[in-house]
mmCIF file of the C-alpha atoms, coordinates in Angstrom:
data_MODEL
# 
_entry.id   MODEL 
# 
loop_
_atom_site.group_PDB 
_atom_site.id 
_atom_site.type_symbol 
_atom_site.label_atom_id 
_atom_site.label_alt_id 
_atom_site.label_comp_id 
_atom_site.label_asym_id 
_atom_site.label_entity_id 
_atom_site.label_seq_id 
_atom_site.pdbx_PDB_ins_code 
_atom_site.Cartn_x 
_atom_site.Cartn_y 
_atom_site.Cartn_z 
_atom_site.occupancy 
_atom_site.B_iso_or_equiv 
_atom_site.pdbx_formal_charge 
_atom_site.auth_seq_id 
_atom_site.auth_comp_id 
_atom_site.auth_asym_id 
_atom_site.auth_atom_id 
_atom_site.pdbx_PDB_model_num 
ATOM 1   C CA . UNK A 1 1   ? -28.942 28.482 -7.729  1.00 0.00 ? 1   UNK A CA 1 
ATOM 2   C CA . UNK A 1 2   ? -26.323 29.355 -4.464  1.00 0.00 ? 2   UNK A CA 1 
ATOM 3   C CA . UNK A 1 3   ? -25.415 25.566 -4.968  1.00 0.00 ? 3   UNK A CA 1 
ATOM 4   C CA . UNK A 1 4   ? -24.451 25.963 -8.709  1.00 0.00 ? 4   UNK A CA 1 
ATOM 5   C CA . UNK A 1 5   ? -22.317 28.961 -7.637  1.00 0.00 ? 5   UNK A CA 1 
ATOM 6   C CA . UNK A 1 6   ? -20.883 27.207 -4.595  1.00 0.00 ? 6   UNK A CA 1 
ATOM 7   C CA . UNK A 1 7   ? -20.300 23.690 -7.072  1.00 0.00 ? 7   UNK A CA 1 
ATOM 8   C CA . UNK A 1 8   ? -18.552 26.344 -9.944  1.00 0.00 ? 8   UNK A CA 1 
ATOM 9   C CA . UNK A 1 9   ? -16.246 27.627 -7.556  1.00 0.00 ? 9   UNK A CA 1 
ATOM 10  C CA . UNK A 1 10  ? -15.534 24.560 -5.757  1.00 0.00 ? 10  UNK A CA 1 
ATOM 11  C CA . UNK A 1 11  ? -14.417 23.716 -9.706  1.00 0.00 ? 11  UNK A CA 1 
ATOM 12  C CA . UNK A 1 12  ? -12.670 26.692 -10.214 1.00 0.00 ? 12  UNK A CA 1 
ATOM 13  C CA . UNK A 1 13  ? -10.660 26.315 -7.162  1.00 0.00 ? 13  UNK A CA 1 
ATOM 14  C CA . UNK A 1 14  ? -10.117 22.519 -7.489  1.00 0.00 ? 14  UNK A CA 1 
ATOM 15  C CA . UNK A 1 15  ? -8.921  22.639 -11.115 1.00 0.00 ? 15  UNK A CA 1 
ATOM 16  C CA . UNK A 1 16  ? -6.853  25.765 -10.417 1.00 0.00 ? 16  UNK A CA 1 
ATOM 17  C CA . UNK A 1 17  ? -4.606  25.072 -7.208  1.00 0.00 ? 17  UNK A CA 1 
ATOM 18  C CA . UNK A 1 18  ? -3.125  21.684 -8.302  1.00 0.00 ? 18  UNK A CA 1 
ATOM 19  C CA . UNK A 1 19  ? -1.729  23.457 -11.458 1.00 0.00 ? 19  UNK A CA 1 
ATOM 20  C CA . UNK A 1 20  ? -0.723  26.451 -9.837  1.00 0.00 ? 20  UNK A CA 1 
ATOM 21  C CA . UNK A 1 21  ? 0.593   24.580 -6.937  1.00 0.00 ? 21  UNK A CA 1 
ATOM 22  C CA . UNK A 1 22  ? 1.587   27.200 -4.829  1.00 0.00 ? 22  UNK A CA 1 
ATOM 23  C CA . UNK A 1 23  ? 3.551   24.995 -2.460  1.00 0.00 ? 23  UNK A CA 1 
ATOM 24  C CA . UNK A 1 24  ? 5.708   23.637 -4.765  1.00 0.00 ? 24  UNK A CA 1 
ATOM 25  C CA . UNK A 1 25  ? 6.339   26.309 -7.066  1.00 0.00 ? 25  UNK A CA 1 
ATOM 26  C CA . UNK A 1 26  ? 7.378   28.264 -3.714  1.00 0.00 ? 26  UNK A CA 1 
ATOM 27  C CA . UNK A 1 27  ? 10.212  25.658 -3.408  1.00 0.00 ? 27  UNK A CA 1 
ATOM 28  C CA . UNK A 1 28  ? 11.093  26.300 -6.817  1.00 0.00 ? 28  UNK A CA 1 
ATOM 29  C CA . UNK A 1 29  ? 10.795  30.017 -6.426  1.00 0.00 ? 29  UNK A CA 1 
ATOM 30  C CA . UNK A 1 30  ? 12.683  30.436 -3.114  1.00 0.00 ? 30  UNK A CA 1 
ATOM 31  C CA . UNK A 1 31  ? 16.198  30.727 -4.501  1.00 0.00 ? 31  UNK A CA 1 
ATOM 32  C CA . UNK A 1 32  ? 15.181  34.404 -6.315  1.00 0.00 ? 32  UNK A CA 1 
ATOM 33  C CA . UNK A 1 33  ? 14.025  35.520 -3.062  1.00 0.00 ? 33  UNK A CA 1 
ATOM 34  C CA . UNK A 1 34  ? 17.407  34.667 -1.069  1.00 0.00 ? 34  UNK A CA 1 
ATOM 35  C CA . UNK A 1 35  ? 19.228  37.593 0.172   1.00 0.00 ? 35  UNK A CA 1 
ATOM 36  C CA . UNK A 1 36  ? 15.975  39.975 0.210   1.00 0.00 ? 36  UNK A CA 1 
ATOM 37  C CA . UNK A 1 37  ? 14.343  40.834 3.300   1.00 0.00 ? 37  UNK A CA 1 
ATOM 38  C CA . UNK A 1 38  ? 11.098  39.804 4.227   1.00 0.00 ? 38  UNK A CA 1 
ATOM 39  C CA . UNK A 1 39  ? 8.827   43.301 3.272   1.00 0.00 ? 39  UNK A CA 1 
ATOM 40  C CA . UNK A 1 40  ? 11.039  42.911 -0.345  1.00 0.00 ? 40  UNK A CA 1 
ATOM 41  C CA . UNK A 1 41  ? 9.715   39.033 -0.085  1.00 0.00 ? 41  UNK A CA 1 
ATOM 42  C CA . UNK A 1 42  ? 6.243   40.362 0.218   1.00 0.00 ? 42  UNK A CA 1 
ATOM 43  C CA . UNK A 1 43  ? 6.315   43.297 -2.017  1.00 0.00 ? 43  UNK A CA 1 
ATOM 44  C CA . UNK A 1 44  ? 7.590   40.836 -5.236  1.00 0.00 ? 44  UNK A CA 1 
ATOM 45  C CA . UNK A 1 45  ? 4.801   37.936 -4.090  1.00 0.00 ? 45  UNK A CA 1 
ATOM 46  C CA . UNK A 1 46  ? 2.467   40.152 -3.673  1.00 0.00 ? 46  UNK A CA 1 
ATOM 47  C CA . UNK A 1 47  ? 2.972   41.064 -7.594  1.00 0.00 ? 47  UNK A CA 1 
ATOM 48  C CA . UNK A 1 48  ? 3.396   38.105 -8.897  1.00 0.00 ? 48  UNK A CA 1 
ATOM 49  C CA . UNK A 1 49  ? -0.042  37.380 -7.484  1.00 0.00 ? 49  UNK A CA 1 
ATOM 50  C CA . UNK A 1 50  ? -1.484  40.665 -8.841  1.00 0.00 ? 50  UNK A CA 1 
ATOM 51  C CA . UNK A 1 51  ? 0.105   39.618 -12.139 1.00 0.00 ? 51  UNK A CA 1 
ATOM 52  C CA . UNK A 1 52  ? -1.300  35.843 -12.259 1.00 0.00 ? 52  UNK A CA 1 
ATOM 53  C CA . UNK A 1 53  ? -4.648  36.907 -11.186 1.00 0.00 ? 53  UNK A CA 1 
ATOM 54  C CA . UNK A 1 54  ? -5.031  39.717 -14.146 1.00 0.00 ? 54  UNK A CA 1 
ATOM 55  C CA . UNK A 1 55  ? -3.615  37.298 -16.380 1.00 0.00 ? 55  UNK A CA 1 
ATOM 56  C CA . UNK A 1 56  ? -6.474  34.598 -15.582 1.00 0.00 ? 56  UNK A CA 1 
ATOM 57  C CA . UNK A 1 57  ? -8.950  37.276 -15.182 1.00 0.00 ? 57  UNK A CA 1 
ATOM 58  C CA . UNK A 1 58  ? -8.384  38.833 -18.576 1.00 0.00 ? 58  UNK A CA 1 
ATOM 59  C CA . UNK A 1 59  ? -8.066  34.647 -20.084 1.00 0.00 ? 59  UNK A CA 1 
ATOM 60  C CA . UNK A 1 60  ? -11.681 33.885 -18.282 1.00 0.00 ? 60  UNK A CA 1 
ATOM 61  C CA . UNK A 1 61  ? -13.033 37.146 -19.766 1.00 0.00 ? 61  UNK A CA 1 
ATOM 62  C CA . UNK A 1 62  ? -12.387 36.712 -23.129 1.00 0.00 ? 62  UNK A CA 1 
ATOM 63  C CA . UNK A 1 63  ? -11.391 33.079 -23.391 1.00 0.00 ? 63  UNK A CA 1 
ATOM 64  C CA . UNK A 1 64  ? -15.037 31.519 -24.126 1.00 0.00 ? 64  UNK A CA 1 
ATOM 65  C CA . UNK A 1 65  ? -15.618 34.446 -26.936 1.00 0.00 ? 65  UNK A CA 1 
ATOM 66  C CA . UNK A 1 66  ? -12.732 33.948 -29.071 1.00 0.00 ? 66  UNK A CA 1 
ATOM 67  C CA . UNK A 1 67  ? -13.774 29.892 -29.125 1.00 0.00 ? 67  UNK A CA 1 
ATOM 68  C CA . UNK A 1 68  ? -17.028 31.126 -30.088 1.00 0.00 ? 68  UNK A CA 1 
ATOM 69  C CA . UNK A 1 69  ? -15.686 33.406 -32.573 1.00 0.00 ? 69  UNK A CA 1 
ATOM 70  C CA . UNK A 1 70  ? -13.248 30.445 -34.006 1.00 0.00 ? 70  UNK A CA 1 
ATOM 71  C CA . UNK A 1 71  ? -16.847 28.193 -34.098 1.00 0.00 ? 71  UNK A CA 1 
ATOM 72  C CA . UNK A 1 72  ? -14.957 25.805 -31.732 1.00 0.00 ? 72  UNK A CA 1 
ATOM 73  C CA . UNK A 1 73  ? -18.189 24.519 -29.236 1.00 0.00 ? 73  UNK A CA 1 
ATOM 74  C CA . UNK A 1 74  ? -18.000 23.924 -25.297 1.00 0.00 ? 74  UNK A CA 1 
ATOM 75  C CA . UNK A 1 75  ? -18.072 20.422 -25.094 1.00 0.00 ? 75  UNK A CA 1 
ATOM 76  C CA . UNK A 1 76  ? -15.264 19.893 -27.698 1.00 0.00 ? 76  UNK A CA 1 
ATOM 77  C CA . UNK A 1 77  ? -13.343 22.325 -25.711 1.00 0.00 ? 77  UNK A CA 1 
ATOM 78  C CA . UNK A 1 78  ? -13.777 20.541 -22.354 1.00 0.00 ? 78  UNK A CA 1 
ATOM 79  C CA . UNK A 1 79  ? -12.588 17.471 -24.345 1.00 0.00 ? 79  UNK A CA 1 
ATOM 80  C CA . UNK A 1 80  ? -9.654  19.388 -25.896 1.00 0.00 ? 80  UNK A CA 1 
ATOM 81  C CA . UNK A 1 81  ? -8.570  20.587 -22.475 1.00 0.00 ? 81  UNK A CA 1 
ATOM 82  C CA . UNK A 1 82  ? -9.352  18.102 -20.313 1.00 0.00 ? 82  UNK A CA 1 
ATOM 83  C CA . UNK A 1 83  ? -6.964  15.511 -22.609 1.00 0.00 ? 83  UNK A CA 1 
ATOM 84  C CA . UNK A 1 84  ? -4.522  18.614 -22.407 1.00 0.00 ? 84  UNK A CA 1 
ATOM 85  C CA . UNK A 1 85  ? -5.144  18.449 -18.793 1.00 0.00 ? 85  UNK A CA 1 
ATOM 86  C CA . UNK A 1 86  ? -4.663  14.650 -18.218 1.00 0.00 ? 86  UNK A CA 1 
ATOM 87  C CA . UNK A 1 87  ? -1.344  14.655 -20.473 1.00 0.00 ? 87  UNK A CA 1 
ATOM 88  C CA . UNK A 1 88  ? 0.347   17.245 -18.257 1.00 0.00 ? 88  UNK A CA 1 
ATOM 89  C CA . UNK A 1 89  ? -1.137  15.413 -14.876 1.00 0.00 ? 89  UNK A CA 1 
ATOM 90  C CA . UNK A 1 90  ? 0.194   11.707 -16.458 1.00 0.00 ? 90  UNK A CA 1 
ATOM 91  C CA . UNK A 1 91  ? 3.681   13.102 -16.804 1.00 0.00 ? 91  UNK A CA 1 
ATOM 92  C CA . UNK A 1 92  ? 3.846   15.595 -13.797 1.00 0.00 ? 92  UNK A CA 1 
ATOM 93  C CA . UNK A 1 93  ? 3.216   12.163 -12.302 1.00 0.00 ? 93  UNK A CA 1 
ATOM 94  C CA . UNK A 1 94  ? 5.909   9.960  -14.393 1.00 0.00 ? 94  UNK A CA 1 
ATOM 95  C CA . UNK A 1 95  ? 8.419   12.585 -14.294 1.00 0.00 ? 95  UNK A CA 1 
ATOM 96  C CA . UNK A 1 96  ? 11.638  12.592 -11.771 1.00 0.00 ? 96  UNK A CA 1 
ATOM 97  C CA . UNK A 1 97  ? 12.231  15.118 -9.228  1.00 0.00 ? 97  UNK A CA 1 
ATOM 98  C CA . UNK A 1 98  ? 14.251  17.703 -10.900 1.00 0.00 ? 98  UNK A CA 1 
ATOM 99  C CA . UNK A 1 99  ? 16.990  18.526 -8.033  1.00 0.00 ? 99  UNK A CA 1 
ATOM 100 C CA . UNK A 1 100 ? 18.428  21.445 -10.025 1.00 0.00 ? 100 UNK A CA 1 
ATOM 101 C CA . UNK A 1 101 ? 17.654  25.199 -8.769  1.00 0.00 ? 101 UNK A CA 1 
ATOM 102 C CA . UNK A 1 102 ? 17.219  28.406 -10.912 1.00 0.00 ? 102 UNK A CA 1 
ATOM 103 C CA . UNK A 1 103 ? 19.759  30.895 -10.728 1.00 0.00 ? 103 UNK A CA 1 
ATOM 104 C CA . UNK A 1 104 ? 18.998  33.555 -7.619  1.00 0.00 ? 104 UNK A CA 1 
ATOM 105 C CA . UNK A 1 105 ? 18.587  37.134 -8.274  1.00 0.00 ? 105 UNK A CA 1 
ATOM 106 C CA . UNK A 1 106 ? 21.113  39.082 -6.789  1.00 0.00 ? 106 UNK A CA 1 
ATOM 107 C CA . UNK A 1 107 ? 19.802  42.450 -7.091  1.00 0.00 ? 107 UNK A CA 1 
ATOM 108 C CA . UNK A 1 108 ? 15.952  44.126 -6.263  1.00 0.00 ? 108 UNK A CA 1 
ATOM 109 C CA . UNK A 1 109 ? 16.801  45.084 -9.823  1.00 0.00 ? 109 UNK A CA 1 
ATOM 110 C CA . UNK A 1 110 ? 17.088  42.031 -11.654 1.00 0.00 ? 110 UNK A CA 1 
ATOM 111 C CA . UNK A 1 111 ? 14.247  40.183 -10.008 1.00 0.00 ? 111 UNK A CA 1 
ATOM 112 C CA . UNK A 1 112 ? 12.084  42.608 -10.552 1.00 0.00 ? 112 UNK A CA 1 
ATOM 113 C CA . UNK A 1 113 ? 12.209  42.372 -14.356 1.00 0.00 ? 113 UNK A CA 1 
ATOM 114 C CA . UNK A 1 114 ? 11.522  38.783 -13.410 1.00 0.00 ? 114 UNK A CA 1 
ATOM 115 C CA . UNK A 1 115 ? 8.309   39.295 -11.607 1.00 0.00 ? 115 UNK A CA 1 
ATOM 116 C CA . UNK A 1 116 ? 6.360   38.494 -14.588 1.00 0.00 ? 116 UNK A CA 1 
ATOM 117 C CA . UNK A 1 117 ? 8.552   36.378 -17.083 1.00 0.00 ? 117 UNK A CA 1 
ATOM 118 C CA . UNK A 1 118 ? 9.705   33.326 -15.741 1.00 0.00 ? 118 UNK A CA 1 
ATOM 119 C CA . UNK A 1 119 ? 8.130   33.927 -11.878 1.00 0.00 ? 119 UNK A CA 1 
ATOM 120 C CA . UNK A 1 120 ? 4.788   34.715 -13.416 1.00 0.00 ? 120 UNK A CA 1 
ATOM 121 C CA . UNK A 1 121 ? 4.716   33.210 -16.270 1.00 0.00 ? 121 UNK A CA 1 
ATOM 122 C CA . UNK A 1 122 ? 5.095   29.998 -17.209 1.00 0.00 ? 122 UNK A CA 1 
ATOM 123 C CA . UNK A 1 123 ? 6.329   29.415 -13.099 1.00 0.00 ? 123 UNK A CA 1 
ATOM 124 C CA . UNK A 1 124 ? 3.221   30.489 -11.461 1.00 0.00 ? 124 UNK A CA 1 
ATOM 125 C CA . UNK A 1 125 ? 0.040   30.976 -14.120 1.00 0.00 ? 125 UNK A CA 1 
ATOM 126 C CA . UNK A 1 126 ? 1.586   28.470 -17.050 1.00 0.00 ? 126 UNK A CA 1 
ATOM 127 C CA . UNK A 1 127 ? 0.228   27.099 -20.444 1.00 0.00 ? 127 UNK A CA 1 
ATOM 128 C CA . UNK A 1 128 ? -2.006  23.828 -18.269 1.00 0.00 ? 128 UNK A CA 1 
ATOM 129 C CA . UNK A 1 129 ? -3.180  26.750 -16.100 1.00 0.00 ? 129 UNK A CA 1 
ATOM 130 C CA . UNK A 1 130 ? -4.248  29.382 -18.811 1.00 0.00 ? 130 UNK A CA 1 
ATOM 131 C CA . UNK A 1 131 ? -5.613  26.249 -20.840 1.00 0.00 ? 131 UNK A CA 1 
ATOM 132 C CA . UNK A 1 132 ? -7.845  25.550 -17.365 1.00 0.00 ? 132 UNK A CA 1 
ATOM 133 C CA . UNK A 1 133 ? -9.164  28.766 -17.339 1.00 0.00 ? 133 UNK A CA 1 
ATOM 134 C CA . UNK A 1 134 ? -10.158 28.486 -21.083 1.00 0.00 ? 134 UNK A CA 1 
ATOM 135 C CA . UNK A 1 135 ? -11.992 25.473 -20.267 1.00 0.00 ? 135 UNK A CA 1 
ATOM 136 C CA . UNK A 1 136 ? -13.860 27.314 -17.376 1.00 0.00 ? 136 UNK A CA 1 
ATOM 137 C CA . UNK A 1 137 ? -14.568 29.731 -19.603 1.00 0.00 ? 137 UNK A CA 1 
ATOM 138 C CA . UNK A 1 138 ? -16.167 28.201 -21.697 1.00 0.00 ? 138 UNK A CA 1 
ATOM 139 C CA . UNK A 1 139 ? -17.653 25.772 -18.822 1.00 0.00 ? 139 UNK A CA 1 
ATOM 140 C CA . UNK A 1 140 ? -19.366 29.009 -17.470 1.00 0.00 ? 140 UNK A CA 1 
ATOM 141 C CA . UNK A 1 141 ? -21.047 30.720 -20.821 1.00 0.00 ? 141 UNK A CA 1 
ATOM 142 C CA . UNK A 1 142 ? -24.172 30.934 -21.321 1.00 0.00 ? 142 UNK A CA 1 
ATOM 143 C CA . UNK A 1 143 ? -26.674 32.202 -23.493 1.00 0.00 ? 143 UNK A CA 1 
ATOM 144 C CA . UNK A 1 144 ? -27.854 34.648 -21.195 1.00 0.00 ? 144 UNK A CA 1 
ATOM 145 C CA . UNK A 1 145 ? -25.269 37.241 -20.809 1.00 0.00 ? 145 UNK A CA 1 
ATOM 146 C CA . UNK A 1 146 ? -25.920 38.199 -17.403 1.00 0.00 ? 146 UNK A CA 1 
ATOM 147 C CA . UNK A 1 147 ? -25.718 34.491 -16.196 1.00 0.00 ? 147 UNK A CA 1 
ATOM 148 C CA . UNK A 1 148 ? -22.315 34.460 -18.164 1.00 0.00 ? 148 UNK A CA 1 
ATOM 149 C CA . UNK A 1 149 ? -20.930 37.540 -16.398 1.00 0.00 ? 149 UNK A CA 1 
ATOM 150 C CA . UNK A 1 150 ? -22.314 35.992 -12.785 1.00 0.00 ? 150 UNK A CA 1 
ATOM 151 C CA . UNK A 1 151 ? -20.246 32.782 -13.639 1.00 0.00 ? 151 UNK A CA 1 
ATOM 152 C CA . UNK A 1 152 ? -17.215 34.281 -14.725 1.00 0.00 ? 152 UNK A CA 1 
ATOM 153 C CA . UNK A 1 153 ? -17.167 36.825 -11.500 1.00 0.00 ? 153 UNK A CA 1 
ATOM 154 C CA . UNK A 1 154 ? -17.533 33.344 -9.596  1.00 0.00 ? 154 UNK A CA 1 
ATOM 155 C CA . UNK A 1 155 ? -14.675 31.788 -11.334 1.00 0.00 ? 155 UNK A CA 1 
ATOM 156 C CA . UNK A 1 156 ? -12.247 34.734 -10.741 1.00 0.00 ? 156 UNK A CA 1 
ATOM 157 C CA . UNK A 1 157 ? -13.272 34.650 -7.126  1.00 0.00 ? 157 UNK A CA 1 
ATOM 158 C CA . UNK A 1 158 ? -12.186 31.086 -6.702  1.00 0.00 ? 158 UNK A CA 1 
ATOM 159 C CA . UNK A 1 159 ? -8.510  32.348 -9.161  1.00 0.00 ? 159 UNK A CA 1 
ATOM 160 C CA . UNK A 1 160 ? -8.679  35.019 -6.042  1.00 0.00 ? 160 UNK A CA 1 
ATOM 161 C CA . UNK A 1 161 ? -8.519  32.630 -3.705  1.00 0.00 ? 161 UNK A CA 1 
ATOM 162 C CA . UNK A 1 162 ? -5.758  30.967 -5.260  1.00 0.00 ? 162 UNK A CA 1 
ATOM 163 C CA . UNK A 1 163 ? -3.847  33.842 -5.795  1.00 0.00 ? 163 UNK A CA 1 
ATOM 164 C CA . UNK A 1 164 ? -4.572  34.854 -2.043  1.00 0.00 ? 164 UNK A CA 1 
ATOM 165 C CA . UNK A 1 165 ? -2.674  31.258 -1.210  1.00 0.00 ? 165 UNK A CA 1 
ATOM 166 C CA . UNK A 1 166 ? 0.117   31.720 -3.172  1.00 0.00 ? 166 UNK A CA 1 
ATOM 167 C CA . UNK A 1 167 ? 1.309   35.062 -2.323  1.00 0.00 ? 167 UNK A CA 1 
ATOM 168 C CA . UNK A 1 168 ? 1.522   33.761 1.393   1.00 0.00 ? 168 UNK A CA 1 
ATOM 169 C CA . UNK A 1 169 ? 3.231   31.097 0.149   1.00 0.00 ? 169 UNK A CA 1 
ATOM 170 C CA . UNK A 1 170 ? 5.743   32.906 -2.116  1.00 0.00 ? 170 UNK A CA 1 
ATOM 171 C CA . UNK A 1 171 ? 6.086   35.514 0.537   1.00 0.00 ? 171 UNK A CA 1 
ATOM 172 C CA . UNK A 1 172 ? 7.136   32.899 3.532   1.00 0.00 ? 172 UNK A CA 1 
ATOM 173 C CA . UNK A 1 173 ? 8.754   30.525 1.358   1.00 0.00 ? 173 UNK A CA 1 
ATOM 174 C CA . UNK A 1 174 ? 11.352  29.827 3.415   1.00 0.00 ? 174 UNK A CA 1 
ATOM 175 C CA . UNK A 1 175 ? 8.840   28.847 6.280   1.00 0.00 ? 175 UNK A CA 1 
ATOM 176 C CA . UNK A 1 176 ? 7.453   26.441 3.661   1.00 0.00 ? 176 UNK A CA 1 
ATOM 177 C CA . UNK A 1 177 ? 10.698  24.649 2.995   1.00 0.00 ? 177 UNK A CA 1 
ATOM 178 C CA . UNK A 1 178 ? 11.329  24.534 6.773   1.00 0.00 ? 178 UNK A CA 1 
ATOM 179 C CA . UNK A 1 179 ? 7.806   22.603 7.524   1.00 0.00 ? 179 UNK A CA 1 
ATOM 180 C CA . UNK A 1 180 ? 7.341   20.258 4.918   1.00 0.00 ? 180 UNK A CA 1 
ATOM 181 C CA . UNK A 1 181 ? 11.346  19.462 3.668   1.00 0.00 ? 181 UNK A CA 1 
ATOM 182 C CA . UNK A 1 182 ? 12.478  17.589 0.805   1.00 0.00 ? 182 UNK A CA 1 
ATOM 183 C CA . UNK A 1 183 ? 10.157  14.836 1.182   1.00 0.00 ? 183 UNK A CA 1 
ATOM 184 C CA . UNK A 1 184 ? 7.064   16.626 1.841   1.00 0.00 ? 184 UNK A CA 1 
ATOM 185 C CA . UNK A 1 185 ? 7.871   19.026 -1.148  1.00 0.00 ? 185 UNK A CA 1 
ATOM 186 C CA . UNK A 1 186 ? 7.673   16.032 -3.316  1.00 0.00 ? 186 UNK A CA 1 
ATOM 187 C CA . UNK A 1 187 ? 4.341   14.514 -1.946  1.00 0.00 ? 187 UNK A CA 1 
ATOM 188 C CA . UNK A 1 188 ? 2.718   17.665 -2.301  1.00 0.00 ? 188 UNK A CA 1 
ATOM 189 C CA . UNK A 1 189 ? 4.006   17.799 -6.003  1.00 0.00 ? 189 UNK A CA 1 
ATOM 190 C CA . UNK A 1 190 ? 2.911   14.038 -6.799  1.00 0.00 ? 190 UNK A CA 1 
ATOM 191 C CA . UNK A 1 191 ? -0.849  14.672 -5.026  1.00 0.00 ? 191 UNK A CA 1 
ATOM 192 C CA . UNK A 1 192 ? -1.386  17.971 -7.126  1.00 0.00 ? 192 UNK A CA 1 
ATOM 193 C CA . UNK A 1 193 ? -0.301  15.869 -10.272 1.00 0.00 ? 193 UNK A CA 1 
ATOM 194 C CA . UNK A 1 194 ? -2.760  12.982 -9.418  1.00 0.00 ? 194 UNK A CA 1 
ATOM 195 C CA . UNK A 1 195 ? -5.160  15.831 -9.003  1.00 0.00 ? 195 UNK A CA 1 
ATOM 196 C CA . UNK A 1 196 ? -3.943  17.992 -12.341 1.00 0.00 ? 196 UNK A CA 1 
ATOM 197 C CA . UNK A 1 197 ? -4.953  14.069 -14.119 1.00 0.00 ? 197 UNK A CA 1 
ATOM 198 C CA . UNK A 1 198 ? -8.045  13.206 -12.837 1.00 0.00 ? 198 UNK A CA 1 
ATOM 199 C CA . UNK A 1 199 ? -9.058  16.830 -13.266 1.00 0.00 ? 199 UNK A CA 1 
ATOM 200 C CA . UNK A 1 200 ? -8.553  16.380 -16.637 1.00 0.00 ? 200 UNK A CA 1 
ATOM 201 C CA . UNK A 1 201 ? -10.339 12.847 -17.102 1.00 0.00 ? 201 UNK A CA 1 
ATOM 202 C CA . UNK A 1 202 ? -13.157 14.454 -15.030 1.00 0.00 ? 202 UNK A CA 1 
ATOM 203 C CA . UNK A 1 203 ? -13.805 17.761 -17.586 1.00 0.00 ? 203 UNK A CA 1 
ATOM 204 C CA . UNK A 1 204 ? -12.912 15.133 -20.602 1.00 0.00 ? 204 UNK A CA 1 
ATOM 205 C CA . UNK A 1 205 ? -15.701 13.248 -19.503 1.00 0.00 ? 205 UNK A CA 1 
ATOM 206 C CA . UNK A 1 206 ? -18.142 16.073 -18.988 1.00 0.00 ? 206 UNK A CA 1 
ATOM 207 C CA . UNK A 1 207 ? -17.131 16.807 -23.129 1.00 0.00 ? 207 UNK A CA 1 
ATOM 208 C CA . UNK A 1 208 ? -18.062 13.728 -23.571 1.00 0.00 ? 208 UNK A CA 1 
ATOM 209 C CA . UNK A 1 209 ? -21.472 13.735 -21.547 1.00 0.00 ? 209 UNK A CA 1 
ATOM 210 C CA . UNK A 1 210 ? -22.323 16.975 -23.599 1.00 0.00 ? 210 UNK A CA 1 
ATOM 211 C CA . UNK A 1 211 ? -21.367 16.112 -27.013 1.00 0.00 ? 211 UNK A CA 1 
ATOM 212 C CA . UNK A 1 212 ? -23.418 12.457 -26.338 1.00 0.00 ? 212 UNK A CA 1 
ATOM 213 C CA . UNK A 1 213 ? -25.836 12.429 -23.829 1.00 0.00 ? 213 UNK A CA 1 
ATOM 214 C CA . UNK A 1 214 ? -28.164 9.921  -24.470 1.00 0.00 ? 214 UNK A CA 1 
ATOM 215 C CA . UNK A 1 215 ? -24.960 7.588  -25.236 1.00 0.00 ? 215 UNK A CA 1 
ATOM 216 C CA . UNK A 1 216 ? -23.524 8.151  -21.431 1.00 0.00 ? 216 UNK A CA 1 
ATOM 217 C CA . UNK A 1 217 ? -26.507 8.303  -19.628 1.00 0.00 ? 217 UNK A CA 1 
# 
């Protein structure tokens, strides 16, 4: 049983951090954060953690239910989101570097009505990330409640973990941009796509494996 809860979080963790990509959405992040001092750094990454880990928390909670309620089944679901998956991988991957920066915040003011909407969402947490979570959602129910609620407390510990990553990332972003430059910005981006697609080909196929097992096997 400790190795299904050690493989589930290993999953969570691995499915979550190339679409959250905390490195790269730190490069594309840093330009709010210019002319703020480091604790101001901190105190608006440290939110937009907070904010991105209630948002997945809440999505994992209820996400498996409402497909439930709908009468939409797990495996279709992993198939459904692990095709959803793939596409966004497949042209994360195809797609050119996109040079252009977002215009900085001047004042604590401003940025901090933009803690959650864009730096939260869709920047941090977006639509391949919530649709992730719905997948592990419903990867994680069970018919035994109690096994559910142990599975979902697993999965939020591994969104924790994410969340943990990217708030020191947001919060030394400049750092960041200093170690890994240009270049290294964009390998990290094209590894976490590969990653974002065979993520997806890996949960289609587990869909697949569940809706035909005797097919597969």
């Amino acid at each position: 049983m400790t190795l299904h809860y050690i493989s589930l979080f290993a999953l969570g963790f691995t499915s979550l951090f190339p679409l959250i990509n905390p490195v790269g959405t730190a490069i594309i992040i840093d330009p709010y954060f210019q002319n703020h001092s480091l604790h101001h750094r901190q105190l608006y990454s440290f939110k937009i953690a907070v904010y991105a880990f209630l948002m997945g928390v809440g999505t994992l909670a209820i996400g498996s239910w409402c497909l439930r309620f709908m009468g939409v089944s797990i495996p279709a679901t992993q198939m459904a989101g692990g095709i959803l998956i793939a596409r966004m991988g497949l042209s994360l991957l195809s797609s050119e570097p996109d040079n252009s920066q977002p215009e900085p915040s001047t004042s604590p003011e401003s940025l901090m009505s933009s803690l959650f909407y864009p730096l939260t969402f869709p920047l941090t947490l977006g639509p391949g990330g919530i649709s992730a979570l719905i997948t592990l959602s419903a990867h994680a129910h069970r018919d035994q409640i109690d096994q559910t609620i142990i599975n979902t407390l697993v999965l939020s510990l591994s969104l924790l973990t994410v969340c943990i990553v990217t708030y020191f990332c947001f919060a030394y972003s400049g750092l960041v941009i200093k170690r890994i430059g240009q270049s290294g910005s964009l390998i990290v981006n094209r590894l976490s796509a590969f990653l974002v697609f065979c993520i997806g080909v890996q949960m289609t196929m587990n869909g697949l494996k569940n809706t035909f097992p005797h097919l597969l096997n």
